[in-house]
Each structure stands twice: as structure tokens, then as C-alpha cells.
C-alpha positions as CSV (number, residue, x, y, z in Angstrom):
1,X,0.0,11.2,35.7
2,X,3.9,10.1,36.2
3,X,6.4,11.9,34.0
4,X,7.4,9.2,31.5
5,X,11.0,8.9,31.0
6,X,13.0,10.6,28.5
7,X,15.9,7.4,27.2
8,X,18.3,7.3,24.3
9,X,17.8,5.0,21.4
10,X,20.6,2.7,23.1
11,X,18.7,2.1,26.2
12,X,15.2,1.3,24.9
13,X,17.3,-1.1,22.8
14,X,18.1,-2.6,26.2
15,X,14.7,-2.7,27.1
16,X,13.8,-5.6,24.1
17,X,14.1,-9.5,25.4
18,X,15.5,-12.0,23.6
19,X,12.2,-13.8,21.8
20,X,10.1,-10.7,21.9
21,X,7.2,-10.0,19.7
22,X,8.0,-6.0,18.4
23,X,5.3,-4.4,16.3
24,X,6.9,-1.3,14.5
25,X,4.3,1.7,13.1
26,X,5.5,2.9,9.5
27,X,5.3,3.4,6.0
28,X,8.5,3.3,4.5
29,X,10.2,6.3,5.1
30,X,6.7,7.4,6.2
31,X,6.8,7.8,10.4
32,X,9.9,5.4,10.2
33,X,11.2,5.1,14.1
34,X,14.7,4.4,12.5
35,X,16.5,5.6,15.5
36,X,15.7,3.1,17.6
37,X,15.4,0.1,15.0
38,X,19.1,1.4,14.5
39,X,19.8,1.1,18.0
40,X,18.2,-2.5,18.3
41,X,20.8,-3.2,15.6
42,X,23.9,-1.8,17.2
43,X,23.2,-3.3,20.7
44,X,23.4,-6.8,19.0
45,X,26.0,-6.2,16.6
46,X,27.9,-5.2,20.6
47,X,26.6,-7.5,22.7
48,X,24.4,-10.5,20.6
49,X,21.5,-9.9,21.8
50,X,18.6,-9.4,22.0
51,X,18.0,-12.6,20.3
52,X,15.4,-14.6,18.3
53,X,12.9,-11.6,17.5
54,X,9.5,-11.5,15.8
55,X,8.8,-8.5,14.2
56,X,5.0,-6.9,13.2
57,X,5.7,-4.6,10.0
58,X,1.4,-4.2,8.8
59,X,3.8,-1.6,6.5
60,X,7.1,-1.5,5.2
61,X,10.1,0.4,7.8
62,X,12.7,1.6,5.7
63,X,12.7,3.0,1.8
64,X,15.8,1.8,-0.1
65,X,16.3,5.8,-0.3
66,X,18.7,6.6,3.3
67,X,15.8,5.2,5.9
68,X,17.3,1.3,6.7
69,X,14.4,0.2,8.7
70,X,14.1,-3.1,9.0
71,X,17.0,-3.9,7.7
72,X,18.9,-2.5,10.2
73,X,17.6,-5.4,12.5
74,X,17.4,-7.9,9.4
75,X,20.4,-10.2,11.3
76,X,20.3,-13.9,11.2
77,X,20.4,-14.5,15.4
78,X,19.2,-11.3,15.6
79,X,15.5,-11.8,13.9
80,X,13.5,-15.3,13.4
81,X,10.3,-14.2,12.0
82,X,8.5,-11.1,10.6
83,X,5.1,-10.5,10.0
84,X,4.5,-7.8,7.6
85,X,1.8,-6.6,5.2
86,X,4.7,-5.1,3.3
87,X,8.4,-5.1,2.9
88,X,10.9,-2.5,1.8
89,X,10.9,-2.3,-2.4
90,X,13.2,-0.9,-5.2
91,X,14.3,-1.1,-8.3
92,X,15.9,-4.6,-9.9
93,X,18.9,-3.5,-11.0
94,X,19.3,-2.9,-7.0
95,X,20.5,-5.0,-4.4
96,X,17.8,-6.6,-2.6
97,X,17.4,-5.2,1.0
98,X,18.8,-7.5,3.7
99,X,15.1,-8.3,5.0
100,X,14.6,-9.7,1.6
101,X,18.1,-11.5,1.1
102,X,17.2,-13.2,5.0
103,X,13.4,-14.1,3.7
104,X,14.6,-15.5,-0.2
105,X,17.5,-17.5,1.6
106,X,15.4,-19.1,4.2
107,X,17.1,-17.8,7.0
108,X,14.1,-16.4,8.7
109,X,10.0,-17.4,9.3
110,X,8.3,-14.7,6.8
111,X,4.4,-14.0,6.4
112,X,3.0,-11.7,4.1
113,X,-0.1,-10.6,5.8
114,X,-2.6,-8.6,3.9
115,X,-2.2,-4.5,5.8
116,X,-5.9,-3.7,6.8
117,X,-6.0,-7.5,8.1
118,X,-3.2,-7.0,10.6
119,X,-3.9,-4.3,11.7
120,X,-7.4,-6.0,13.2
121,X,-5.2,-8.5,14.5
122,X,-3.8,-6.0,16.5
123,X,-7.4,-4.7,17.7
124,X,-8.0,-8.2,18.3
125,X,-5.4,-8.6,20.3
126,X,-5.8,-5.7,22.0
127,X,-9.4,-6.5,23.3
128,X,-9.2,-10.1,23.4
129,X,-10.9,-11.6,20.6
130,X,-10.3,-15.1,19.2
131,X,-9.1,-13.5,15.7
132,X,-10.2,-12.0,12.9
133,X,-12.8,-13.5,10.4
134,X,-12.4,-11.9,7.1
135,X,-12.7,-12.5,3.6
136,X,-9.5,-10.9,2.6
137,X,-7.2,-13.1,0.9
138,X,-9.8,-15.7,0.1
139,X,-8.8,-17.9,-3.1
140,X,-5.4,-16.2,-3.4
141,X,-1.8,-16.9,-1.8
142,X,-2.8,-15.7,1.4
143,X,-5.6,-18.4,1.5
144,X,-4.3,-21.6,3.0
145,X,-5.1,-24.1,0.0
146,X,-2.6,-21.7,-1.5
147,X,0.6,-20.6,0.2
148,X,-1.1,-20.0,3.5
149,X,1.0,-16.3,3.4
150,X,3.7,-18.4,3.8
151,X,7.0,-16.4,2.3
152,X,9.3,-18.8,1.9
153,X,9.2,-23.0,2.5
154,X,11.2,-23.0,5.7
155,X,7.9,-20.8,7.3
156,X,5.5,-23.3,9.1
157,X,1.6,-23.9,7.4
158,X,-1.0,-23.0,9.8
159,X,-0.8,-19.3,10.8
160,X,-3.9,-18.7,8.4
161,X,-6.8,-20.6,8.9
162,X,-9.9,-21.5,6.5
163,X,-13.2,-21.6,8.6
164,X,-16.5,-22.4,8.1
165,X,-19.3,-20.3,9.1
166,X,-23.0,-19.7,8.3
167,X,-22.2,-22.1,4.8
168,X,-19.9,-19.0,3.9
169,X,-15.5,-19.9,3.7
170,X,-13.8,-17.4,5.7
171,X,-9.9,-16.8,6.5
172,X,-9.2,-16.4,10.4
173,X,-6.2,-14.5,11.3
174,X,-5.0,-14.9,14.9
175,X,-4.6,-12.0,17.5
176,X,-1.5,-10.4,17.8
177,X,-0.2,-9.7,21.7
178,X,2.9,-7.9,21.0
179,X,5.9,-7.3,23.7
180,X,6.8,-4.4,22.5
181,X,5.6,-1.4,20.2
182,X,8.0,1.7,18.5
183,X,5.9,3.8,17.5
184,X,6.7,7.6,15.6
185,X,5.2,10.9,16.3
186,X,5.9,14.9,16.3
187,X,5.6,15.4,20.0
188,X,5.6,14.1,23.1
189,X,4.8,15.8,26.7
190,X,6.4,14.9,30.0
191,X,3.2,12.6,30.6
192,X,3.9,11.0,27.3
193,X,0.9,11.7,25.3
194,X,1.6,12.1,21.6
195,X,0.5,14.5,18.9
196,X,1.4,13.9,15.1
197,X,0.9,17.7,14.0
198,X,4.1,17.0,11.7
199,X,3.4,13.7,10.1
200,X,1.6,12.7,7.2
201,X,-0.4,10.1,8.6
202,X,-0.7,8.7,12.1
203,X,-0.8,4.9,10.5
204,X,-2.4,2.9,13.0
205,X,-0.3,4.1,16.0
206,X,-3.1,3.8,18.5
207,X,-4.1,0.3,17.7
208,X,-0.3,-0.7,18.1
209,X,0.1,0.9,21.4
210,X,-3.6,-1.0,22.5
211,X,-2.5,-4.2,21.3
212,X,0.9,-4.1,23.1
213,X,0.0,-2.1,26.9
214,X,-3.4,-4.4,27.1
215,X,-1.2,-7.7,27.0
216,X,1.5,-6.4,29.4
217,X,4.1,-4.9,26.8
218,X,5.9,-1.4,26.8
219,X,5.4,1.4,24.3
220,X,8.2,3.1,22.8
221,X,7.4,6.1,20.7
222,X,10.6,8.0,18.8
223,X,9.5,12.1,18.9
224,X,10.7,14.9,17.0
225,X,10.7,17.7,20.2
226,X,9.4,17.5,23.6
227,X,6.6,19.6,25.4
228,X,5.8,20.8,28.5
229,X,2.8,18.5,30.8
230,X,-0.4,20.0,29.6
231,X,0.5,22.2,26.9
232,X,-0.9,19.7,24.5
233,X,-4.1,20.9,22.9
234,X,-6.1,17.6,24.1
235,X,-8.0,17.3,20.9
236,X,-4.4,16.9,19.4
237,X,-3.3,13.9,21.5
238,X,-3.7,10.8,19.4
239,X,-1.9,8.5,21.8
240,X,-2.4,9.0,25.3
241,X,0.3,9.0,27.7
242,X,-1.5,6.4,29.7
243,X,-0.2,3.9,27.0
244,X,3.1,5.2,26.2
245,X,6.3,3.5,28.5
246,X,9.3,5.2,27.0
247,X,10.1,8.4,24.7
248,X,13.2,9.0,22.7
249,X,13.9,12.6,21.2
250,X,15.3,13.0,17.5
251,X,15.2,16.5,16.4
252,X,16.3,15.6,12.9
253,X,13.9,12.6,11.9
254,X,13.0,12.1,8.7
255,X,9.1,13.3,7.9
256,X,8.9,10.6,5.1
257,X,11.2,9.6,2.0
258,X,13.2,12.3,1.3
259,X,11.5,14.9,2.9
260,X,12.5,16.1,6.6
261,X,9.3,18.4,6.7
262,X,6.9,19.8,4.2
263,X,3.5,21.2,5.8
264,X,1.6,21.1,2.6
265,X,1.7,16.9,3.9
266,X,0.9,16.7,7.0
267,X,-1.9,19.1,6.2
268,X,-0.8,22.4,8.3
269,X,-0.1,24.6,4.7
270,X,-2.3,24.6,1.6
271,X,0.3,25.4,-1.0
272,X,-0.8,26.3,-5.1
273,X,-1.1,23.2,-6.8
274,X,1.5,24.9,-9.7
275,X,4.5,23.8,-7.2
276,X,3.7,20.5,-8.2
277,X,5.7,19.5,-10.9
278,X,4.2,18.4,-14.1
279,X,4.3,14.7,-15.6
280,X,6.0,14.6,-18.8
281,X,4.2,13.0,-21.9
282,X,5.1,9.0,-21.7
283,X,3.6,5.7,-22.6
284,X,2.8,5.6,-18.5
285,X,0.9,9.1,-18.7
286,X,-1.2,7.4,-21.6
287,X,-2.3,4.6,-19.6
288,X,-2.9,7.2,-16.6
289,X,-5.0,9.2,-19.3
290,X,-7.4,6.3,-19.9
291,X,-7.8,5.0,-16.9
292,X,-9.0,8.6,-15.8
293,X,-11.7,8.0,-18.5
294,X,-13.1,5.2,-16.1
295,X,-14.2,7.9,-13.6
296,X,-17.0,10.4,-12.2
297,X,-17.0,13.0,-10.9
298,X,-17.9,13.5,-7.0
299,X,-16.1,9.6,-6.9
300,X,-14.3,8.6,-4.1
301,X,-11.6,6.7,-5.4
302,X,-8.5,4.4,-4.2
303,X,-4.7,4.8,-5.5
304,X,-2.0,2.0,-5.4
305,X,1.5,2.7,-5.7
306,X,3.2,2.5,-9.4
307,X,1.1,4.0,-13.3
308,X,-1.9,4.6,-10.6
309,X,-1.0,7.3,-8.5
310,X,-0.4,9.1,-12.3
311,X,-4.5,9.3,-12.5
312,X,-4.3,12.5,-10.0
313,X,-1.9,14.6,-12.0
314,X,-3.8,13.7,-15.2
315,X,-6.9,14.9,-13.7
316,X,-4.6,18.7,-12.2
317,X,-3.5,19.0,-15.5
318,X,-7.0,18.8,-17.3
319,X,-8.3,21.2,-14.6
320,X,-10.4,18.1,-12.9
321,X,-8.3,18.3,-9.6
322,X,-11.1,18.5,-7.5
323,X,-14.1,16.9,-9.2
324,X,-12.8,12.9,-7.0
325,X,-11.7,12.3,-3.8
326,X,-8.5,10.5,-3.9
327,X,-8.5,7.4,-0.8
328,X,-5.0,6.6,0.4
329,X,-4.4,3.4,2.7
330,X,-1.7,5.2,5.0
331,X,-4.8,7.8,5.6
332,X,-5.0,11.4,3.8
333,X,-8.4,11.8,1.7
334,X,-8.5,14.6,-0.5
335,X,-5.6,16.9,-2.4
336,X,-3.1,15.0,-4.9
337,X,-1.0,12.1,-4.4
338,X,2.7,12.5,-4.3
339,X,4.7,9.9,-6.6
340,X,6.8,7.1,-6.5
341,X,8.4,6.3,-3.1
342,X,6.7,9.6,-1.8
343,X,3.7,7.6,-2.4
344,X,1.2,7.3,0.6
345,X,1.0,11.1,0.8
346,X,-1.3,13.9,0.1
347,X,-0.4,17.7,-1.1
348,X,-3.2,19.2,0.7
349,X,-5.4,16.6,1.6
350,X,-8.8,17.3,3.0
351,X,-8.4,15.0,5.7
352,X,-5.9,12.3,7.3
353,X,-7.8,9.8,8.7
354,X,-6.0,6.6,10.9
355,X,-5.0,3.8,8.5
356,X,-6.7,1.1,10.3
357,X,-10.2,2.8,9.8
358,X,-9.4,3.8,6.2
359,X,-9.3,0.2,5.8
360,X,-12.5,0.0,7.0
361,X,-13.8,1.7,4.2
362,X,-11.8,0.0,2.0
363,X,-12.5,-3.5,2.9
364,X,-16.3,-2.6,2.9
365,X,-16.2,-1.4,-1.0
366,X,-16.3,2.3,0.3
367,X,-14.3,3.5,-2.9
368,X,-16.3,3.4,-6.0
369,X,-13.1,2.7,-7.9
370,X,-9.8,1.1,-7.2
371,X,-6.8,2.0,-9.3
372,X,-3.7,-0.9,-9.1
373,X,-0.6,-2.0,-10.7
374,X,-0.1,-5.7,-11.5
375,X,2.6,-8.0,-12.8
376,X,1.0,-10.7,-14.0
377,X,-2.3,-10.9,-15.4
378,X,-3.7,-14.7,-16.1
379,X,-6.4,-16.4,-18.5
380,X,-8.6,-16.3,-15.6
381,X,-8.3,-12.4,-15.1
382,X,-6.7,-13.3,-11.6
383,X,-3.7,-11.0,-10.9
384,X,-0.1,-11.8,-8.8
385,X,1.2,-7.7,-7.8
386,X,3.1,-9.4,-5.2
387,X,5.5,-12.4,-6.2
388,X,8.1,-11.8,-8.8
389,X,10.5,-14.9,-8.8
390,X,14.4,-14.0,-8.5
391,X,13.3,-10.3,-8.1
392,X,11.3,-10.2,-5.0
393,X,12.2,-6.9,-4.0
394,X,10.9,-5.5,-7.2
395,X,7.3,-5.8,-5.4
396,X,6.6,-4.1,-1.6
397,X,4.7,-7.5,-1.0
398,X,0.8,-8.0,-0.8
399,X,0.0,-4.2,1.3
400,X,-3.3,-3.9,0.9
401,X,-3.9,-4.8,-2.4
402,X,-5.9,-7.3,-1.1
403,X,-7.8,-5.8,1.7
404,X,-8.5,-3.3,-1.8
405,X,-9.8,-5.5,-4.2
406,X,-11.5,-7.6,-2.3
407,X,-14.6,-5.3,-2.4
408,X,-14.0,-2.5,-4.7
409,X,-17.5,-2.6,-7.2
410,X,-15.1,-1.4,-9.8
411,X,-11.5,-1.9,-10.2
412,X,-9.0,-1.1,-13.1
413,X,-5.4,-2.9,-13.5
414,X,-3.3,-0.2,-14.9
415,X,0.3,-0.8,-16.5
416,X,2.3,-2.6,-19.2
417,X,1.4,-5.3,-21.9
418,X,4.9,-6.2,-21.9
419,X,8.3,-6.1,-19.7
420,X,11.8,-6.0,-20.7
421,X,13.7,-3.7,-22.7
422,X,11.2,-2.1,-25.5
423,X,10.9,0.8,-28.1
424,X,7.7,1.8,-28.4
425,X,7.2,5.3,-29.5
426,X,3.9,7.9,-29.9
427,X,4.0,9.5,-33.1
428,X,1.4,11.6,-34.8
429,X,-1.2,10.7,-32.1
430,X,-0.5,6.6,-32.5
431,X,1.9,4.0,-31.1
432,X,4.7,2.3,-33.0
433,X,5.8,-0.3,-31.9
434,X,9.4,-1.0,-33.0
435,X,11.0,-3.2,-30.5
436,X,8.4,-5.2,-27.9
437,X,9.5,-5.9,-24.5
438,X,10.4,-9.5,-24.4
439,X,8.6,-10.7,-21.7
440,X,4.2,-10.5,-21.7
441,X,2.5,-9.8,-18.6
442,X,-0.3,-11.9,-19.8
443,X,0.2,-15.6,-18.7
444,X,-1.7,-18.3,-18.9
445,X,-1.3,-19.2,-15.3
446,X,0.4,-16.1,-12.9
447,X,3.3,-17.3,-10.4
448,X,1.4,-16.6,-7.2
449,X,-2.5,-14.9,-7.0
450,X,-2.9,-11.5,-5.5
451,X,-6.3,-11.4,-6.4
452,X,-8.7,-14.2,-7.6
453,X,-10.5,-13.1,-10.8
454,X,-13.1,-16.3,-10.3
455,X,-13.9,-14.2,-6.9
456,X,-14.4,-11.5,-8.9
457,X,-16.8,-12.6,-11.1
458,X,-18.9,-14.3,-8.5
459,X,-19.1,-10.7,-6.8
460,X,-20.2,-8.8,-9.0
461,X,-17.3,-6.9,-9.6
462,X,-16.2,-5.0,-12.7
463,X,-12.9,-5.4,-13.1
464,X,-11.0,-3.7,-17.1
465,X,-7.0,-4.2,-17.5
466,X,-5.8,-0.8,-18.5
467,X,-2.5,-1.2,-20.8
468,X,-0.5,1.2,-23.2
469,X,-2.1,-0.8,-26.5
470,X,-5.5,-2.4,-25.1
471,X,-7.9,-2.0,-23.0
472,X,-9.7,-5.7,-21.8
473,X,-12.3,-6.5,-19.3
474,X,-13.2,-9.4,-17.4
475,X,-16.6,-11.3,-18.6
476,X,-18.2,-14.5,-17.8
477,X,-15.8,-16.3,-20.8
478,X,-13.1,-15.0,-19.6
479,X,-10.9,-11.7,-21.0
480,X,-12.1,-9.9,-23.3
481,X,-10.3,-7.3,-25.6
482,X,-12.5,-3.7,-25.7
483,X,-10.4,-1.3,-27.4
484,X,-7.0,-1.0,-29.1
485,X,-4.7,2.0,-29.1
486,X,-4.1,3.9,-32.7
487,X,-1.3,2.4,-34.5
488,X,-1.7,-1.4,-33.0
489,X,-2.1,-4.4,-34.8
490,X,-4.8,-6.0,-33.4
491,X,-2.8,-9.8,-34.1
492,X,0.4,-9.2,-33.8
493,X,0.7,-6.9,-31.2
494,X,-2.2,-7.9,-28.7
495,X,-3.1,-11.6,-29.6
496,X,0.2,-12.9,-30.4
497,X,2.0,-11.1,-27.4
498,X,-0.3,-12.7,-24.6
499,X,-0.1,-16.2,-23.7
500,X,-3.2,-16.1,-22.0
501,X,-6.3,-16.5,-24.5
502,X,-8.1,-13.4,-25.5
503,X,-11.4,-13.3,-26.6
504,X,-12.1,-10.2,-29.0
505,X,-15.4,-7.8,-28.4
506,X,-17.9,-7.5,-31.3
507,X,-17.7,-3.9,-30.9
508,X,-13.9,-3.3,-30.3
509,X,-13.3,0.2,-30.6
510,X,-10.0,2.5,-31.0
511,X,-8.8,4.3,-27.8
512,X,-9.5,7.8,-28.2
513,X,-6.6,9.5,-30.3
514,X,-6.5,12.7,-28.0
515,X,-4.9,10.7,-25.5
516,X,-1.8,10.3,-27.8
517,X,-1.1,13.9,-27.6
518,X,1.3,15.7,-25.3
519,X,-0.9,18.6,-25.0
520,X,-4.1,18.2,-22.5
521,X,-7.2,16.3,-24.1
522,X,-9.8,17.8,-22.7
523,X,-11.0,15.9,-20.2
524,X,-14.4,16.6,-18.5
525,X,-15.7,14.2,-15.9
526,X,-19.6,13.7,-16.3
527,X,-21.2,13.5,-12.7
528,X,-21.5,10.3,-10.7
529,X,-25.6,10.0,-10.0
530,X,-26.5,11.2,-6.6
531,X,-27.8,8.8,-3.6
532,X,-31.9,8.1,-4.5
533,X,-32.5,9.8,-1.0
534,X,-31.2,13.0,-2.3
535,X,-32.2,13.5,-5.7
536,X,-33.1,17.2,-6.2
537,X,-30.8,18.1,-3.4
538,X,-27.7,18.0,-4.9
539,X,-25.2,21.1,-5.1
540,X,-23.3,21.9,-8.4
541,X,-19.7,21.6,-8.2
């Protein structure tokens, strides 16, 4: 094999066209190559070009936190379209991110592409299919009788397609054949193979790098150290060298959002579980708490980003920590989730798996739950995480939410009755309610879909809407109020605070009172039945 050259951010910025097609592997701050997007930046803030770029994001680059991403090549001139399952998020009381300000001020072409659906447009691409026939995004805005993924109106109809086949309506998403791929990893060796022995996920590196060398493009991958040919354990080479063009060294990158390196991550150190800090008592720890109640144990189960990713630390706390296997879309199975814009890693996972083929579980309905935020919630249980008008950056975008719910037998919607400023307080085990937050999050119609809960019904799915006050579910007429918290008034706080109409169960029932404590509740997980082919053969946990 030929050494593969060793070149500065600056000149693999020189290496980009004007009108390329560059797919970027990260997550956030996760495996951001920010270097070199940086560099892309700075050689057209010097020279104008390269020009007229479309850029493949299947996750967010850049965090809002120090990590600029995408933003640092969010230029009008500079960028005409992205593609992206997710974009840079934050909080609304921040500036929008300039990928967001080009998007929402129609500068730029934007699709929000579902995650695990691009990244088979890349494996499509990379072996020459005609596309990729899925059901994700069917019935919601990705579907083309809705917005077509379209971000914004200046972004032509058409890249999404609604096909026919075997009497059954599926989406087709085109191949993607990429000029260029940047791609992040720990090490590379003078032949260029890479190892990821330092990162917390390899993403979907691999079918990047396929997608771009089998249509003619270059890989760029951004490494922390170099090694010597051959002193790569082969079994630790994820990329091989025979696909990688270019390598650019960066001792100090970033492991993920705030982190430059923790091992307990990237799965090299098992550290005690009591370095973890411990949530504090909140209305968002008693939704957590409930939505725990939902689960078995020896479950494998999926995590979104926001109230979610709380379930985890409920279950350390009530000595359940190892009784489910938590699924993350970035990769790591097993161990506890970190929080907030950490989120996407594992403390000591089990195993980190690529993202791409953890999607293939997850499209397939491999979790037997699903655990999601939302922000609207409509009279037809359908549910818009995505779209939040004159705030877009408060949401990441679609991700794989979709790809998620699509096929998960049982998903719960966990967060907030109500937005806005509130005072709602526990006291002696119930809530009181003393200011409401002006704004419901049940509609009668949600902005955009995110997920279809018509397409949920006609799967069989169970689908309940976790909240701080109720607890609903969605049945055949429509949703239906279960339980109540302690405290709540049944009319005025539920009924009268939902503009979407509620239909009351017979047996509604009070949500268990332990959960309105600070101290544990004593959780115990009763066992998930085994597979028919192995009963008797079970082992106790």
C-alpha cells in the first residue's frame, strides 16, 4: 500500500470543487471533523471559493457549546443545499446557529432527511442501487403529500418520492454519490487505515467513505495521532486505508461536547457508576419515574434526546441499572446514557456498534420500547418533535425519530402538558399547580407530523403520552386519559388545558404517589417473558 499523505486542514480545503457534494460523519460535538470544516470556511472567507456546496449531515456537525460545525461553512455563496437528518440545536433564548438563520431565511436548499434513511442512501450509493424503499416517513412531513422533507419553500418538491409496490405505499429516497467525505477518527497509520479506539461511536464512517471512493470522490479523515504502517491491530481498523485519500492530524480534537477524552465513553475504562452525578428531584424526574414503570426487565430499549434519556438514571438510582439494555442511535448498547448535549453516549456501554446497523435494528422494531420527547401532540395522537415555528433551532430536526417510531411495538411520548413560564410545585407527595404554562402541547392539529398516529393505529402499535399530570394512550377513538397525578383536577387542569379532545377511561386511576417523593420509590422491574423457544432455559439475573 502507498503512504497516504499527511496535509493541513488548509490544503484539504483546497482539495473541495466549487459544486461538490461533501458528506460530513458526526454527531454534534460527537467525532466533529471541525478542523477542517473550519478550514473550508477560512479558504472562502480568503479566496471565495469553493463555491455552491451541497452538504450530507445524516447528524448534526457542531453543538452550540465551542464545536461550530456546520456553521462554520453555513455562508451564503459558500453553501446551496444541505441534506441532513439533523441540524445543530439549543436553547431559545439563544441565537439560532447560522445553518439555521441560512435555512429559515431562504437563502439555502434544506432537506430534513430522516438519520437511518440516509445513511442507506449512502449504501445505495455506494453499491449502485436505484434508492432506498422504505417506510420511514410515510404519512408525515417527510412523505411527499406532506412537505416532501422540504425545509423551507425556496427547496424544490421531488427529492422524496411516493411509489407503489406489491399494493403497499412506500417512500423512495435517491442514492447519494458524494465528492467528498471528512470523516473523524483516533488514529490513522501511514497507509491510512483508521482506528476509533478514542471515540464514542464510529457513526457510520465506513458507509461514508464507501459511498464517496465507489463514485470517484476523495476521503478526508481528521485524526487525533498518527501511527506507524502496520502497527495497527487489524481487528481495530474500521476504515481501511484502501478508501481513505487524505489525513489531517489534530492532537487536541474534541472527543465529544465538552469532553476532550473520557475512556469510560469510548468503552476503554469501566468507571463506578457513583461518579455519575445524581438527578435532582424535579417535575422532569417525575415523568422519567413513570415512564420507567412502562418497562421489563431484560428489555432492550431506545432513548431520544430531552425527559427520555432521564429513564436510565431513574433506573441507577432505584438499583435497576442493569435489569434493560439501553439502544442509542449513534451506537453504544448497554451502560447509562449521558445527558443533555452529551447525549448519544454511553458510561460503560457493553458495546458500540456502527450507527447505520443500529438503525437496522431500529427500523425493524428491534427495541421493545422507544422512549421520545415531543412538542406537539394532536387529536389524532400524531406527534411534530421536529418543527417549532419562529424557534426552529429549539428542535435538532427529524434525527431518527422517525426511522424510531416507525416500528417500535411500544412507544411512550414523555414530557410537558404545557410550555411557557409555569409554577407547578410537588408538595406532600402531590402537584400544585399555581401558575400553568401558557401555552398546551395538546393541539388539535400539530404544525408539521413527526409521526402519524393514524399509522400507528393501523400497526399495531401501542403508543401512551407520558406528562407531569396525566398519563393518556392512544385507542381506536382517539386519546384517551388513563391516570392523573395526585393533586390534579381532572377538568381544569387536563380537559380544559388541551385543545385537542380527550376522552376519559372508565377506570382512570391516580399515578402512583411514591413517585412524588424525592427519596427512591422502590422500583422493581418484573421480567419481560422469555422467547417460547427457550422457556425453562432462562438464567436469573
Amino acid at each position: 500500500m502507498t503512504t497516504t499523505p499527511r496535509l493541513t486542514p488548509r490544503e484539504v480545503a483546497d482539495l473541495i470543487h466549487d459544486g461538490d457534494v461533501v458528506t460530513v460523519s458526526a454527531s454534534s460535538g460527537l467525532g466533529c471533523p471541525d478542523a477542517i470544516l473550519a478550514a473550508i470556511g477560512e479558504r472562502f472567507q480568503e479566496t471565495g471559493a469553493p463555491r455552491d456546496l451541497t452538504t450530507v449531515h445524516p447528524m448534526a456537525a457542531g453543538d452550540m457549546s465551542g464545536i461550530e460545525g456546520m456553521d462554520h461553512i453555513a455562508v451564503p455563496g459558500l453553501l446551496r443545499r444541505v441534506i441532513a437528518g439533523s441540524l445543530p440545536s439549543g436553547p431559545s433564548s439563544a441565537p439560532p446557529p447560522r445553518i439555521w438563520q441560512l435555512i429559515t431565511g431562504e437563502e439555502i436548499d434544506a432537506y430534513n432527511i430522516p438519520t437511518g434513511a440516509l445513511y442507506q442512501m449512502h449504501r445505495a450509493g455506494a453499491s449502485r442501487q436505484p434508492g432506498v424503499l422504505s417506510k420511514v416517513g410515510l404519512d408525515i412531513f417527510v412523505d411527499p403529500r406532506h412537505q416532501g422533507a422540504r425545509m423551507n419553500d425556496v427547496t424544490p418538491e421531488g427529492f422524496v418520492e411516493l411509489v407503489e409496490l406489491g399494493d403497499e405505499e412506500w417512500l423512495r429516497y435517491p442514492p447519494l454519490t458524494p465528492d467528498v467525505a471528512v470523516l473523524r477518527a483516533t488514529t490513522a497509520d501511514e497507509n491510512g487505515n483508521l482506528s476509533y479506539e478514542e471515540e464514542a461511536s464510529r457513526l457510520a464512517a465506513l458507509d461514508l467513505a464507501y459511498a464517496t471512493h465507489n463514485s470517484g470522490g476523495i476521503v478526508i479523515a481528521q485524526v487525533k495521532q498518527s501511527a506507524a504502517r502496520g502497527s495497527l491491530p487489524a481487528q481495530q481498523v474500521h476504515v481501511p486505508g484502501v478508501l481513505v485519500d487524505a489525513v489531517v492530524v489534530v492532537p487536541d480534537q474534541m472527543q465529544t461536547t465538552g469532553t476532550l477524552y473520557d475512556p469510560a465513553i469510548s468503552g476503554q475504562q469501566r468507571r463506578p457508576l457513583s461518579t455519575l452525578d445524581p438527578i435532582p428531584f424535579s417535575l422532569e424526574k417525575i415523568i422519567a419515574r413513570r415512564a420507567a414503570l412502562e418497562l421489563h426487565a431484560g428489555e432492550a430499549a431506545n432513548l431520544g434526546f430531552g425527559v427520555s434519556a432521564l429513564i436510565p438514571h431513574v433506573l441507577l438510582e432505584e438499583g435497576e441499572e442493569r435489569a434493560v439494555d439501553w439502544v442509542l442511535e449513534h451506537g453504544p448498547i448497554g451502560g447509562v446514557p449521558l445527558l443533555d448535549f452529551v447525549f448519544g453516549v454511553s458510561h460503560n456501554p457493553d458495546a458500540i456498534v456502527t450507527s447505520s446497523d443500529q438503525f437496522t435494528l431500529l427500523q425493524g422494531g428491534g427495541c421493545h420500547h422507544a422512549f421520545v420527547s415531543f412538542l406537539e401532540i394532536d387529536s389524532a395522537g400524531s406527534v411534530n418533535v421536529h418543527y417549532l415555528p419562529h424557534r426552529r433551532h429549539v428542535s435538532v430536526g427529524i434525527g431518527g425519530f422517525a426511522d424510531i417510531t416507525s416500528a417500535a411495538p411500544e412507544i411512550v411520548f414523555v414530557g410537558s402538558f404545557t410550555a411557557g413560564r409555569r409554577d407547578i410545585r410537588i408538595v406532600d407527595g402531590a402537584l400544585d399547580i399555581r401558575e400553568d404554562g401558557p401555552h398546551t402541547k395538546f393541539v388539535s392539529r400539530v404544525h408539521q407530523s413527526s409521526f402519524s398516529g393514524a399509522k400507528a393505529l393501523e400497526n399495531g402499535q401501542r403508543i401512551r403520552y407520558v406528562t407531569e399530570r396525566a398519563v393518556l394512550e392512544l385507542r381506536e377513538n382517539g386519546l384517551t386519559v388513563t391516570e392523573i397525578a395526585p393533586g390534579v383536577d381532572l377538568e381544569k387542569n387536563v380537559l380544559a388545558r388541551s385543545d385537542a379532545p380527550l376522552t376519559v377511561a372508565d377506570d382512570l386511576e391516580v399515578m402512583d404517589q411514591r413517585l412524588f417523593h424525592a427519596a427512591p420509590f422502590g422500583l422493581h422491574l418484573t421480567d419481560r417473558a422469555p422467547h417460547g423457544r427457550l422457556l425453562g432455559h432462562t438464567a436469573p439475573r
